[in-house]
N, C-alpha and C positions, 0 to 999 in steps of 0.2 A: 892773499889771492894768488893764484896759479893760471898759469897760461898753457895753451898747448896750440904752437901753430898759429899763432895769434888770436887763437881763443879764448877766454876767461874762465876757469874752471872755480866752483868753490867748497870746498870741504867741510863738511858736516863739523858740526860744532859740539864739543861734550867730551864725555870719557874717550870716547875713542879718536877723536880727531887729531890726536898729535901723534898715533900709530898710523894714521890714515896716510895723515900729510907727508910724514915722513917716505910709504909706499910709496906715493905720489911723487914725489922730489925723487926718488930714485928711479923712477920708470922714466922721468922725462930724460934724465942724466944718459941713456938708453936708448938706441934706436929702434924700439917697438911700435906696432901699427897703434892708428885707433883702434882697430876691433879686437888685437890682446889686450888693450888697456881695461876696455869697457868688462870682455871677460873676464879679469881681474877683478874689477870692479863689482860686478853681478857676483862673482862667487863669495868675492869677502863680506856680502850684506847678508845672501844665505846662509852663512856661517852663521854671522850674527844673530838671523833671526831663529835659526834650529838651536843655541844654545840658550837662548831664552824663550822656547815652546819650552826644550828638554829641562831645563829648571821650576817652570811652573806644573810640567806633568810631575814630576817627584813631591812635588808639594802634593799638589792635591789627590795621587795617590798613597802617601803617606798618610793623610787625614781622613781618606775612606776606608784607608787599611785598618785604623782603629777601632773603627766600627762595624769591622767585616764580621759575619757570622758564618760558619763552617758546618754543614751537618755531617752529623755521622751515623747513620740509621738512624734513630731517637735522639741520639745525646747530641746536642750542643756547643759546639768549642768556641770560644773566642780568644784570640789573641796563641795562639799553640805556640808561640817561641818562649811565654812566661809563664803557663799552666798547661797543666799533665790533665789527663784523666783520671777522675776519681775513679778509685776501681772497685767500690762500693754502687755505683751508677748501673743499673740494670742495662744491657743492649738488647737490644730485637735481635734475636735468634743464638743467642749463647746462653747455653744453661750451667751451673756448678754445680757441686755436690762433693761426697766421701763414701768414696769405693766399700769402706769400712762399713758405713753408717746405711748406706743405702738396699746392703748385701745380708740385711738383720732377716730381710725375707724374700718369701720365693726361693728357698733353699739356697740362699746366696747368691743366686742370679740376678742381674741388675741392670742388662740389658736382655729388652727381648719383646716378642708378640704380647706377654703377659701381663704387663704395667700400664697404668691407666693413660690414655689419648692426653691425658693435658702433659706428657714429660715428651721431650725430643728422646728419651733412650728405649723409648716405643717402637718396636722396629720389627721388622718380619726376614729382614734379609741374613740377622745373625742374634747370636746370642753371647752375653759375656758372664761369666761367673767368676767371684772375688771369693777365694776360701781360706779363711785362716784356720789350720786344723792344729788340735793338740798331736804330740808323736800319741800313736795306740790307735787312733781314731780310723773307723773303717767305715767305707759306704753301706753295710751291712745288707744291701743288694746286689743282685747280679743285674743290671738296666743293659736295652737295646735302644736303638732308635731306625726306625724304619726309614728315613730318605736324610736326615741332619749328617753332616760328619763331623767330627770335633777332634779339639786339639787342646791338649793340660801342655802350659807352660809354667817350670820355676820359677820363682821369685827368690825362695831362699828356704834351706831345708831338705830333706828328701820325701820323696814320694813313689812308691810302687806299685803299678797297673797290673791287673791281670787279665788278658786277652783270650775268648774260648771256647768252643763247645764243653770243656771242661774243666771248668773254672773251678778250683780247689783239689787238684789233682797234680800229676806230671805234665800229663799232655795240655796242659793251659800253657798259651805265650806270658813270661812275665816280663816287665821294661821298668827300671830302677830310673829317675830323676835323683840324680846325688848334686847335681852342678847346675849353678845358676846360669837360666836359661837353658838345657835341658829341655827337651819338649817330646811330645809323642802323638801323632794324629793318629785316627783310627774312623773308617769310613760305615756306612749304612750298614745293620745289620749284622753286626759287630759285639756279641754279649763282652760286658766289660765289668770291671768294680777297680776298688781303688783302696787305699791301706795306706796311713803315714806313718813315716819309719822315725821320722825326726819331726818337731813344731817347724811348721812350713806353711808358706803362702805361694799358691798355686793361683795361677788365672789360665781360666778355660774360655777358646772361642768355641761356639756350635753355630753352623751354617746351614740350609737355612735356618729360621726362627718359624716352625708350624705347631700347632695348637696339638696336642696328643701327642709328638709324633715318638717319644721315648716313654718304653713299657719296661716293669721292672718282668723281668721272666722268675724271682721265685716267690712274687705276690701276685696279687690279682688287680693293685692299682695301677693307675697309669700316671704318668709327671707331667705337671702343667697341660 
């Protein structure tokens, strides 16, 4: 038992009472008010009581954490510090494919106004073509397009454009692709063809993507 002032004070009893008491014996040894004492007091219980909220909150959010479920569009994840995403797993709004494989038609175009409403590469804003050419191989046309502009990027190999009113002649623009990456855009109304010098894979953007909008000028068809 403790006294203060001839008061009787008494000290909680258990684990913490022989750090308590000990406080205690020292604050009296001390000329402090009652109302630091008590301050002291109030603070060391709120300790006590926020380190045992703060250990039952870690429990029991540990044990909901278990069974936490995470969406991600469609798919499902539980526990993500010890599984991946199967990448087999379809998501809502990613589509895959092969540049290669997909490029079999529509003249190897493979983005565009022309592909059916169920694929995202349905698009009117541009157009993409994937061409793997043998060296020899020639557009065997002279094609315009009345409002698209486009652009042949290398990949690897070379490739030669001819620009013109007189395409097959001197006065035609020619532009050789010998170097990867290499490019050449060429805007609206623009007679063009193309001729590979080496096996080469070229990708062409066309901007926009409009239904007719490239005529061949020495047939009487028209492209997509």
């Amino acid at each position: 038992m403790l006294s203060w002032r001839g008061k009787s004070l008494s000290a909680p009893s258990g684990p913490q009472s022989t750090s308590l008491r000990s406080l205690l014996d020292e604050l009296l040894r001390r000329p402090v008010s009652l109302v630091a004492l008590l301050v002291l007091l109030i603070g060391y219980s709120l300790a006590l009581i926020g380190l045992t909220l703060a250990s039952q909150t870690v429990v029991a959010s540990g044990d909901a954490g278990a069974a936490c479920l995470v969406s991600r569009n469609d798919v499902t994840v539980d526990d993500l510090s010890s599984r991946q995403l199967d990448p087999s797993t379809p998501l809502a709004g990613v589509e895959t494919g092969n540049a290669d494989v997909e490029a079999r038609e529509n003249g190897k175009w493979f983005v565009g106004h022309f592909l059916a409403a169920s694929t995202m590469r349905r698009a009117r804003e541009l157009e993409l073509k994937w061409a793997r050419n043998r060296a020899g191989t020639a557009n065997g046309e002279v094609a315009v397009n009345t409002k698209g502009f486009s652009m042949g990027v290398l990949l690897y190999g070379a490739q030669a454009y001819e620009f013109g009113n007189h395409i097959g002649d001197k006065r035609s623009t020619k532009v050789t692709l010998a170097k990867q990456g290499d490019f050449v855009v060429w805007g609206p109304n623009m007679p063009h063809t193309w001729t590979t010098l080496k096996d080469s894979l070229v990708l062409t953007v066309r901007w926009p993507s409009i239904p007719g909008d490239q005529k061949a000028l020495n047939t009487s068809a028209s492209r997509r």
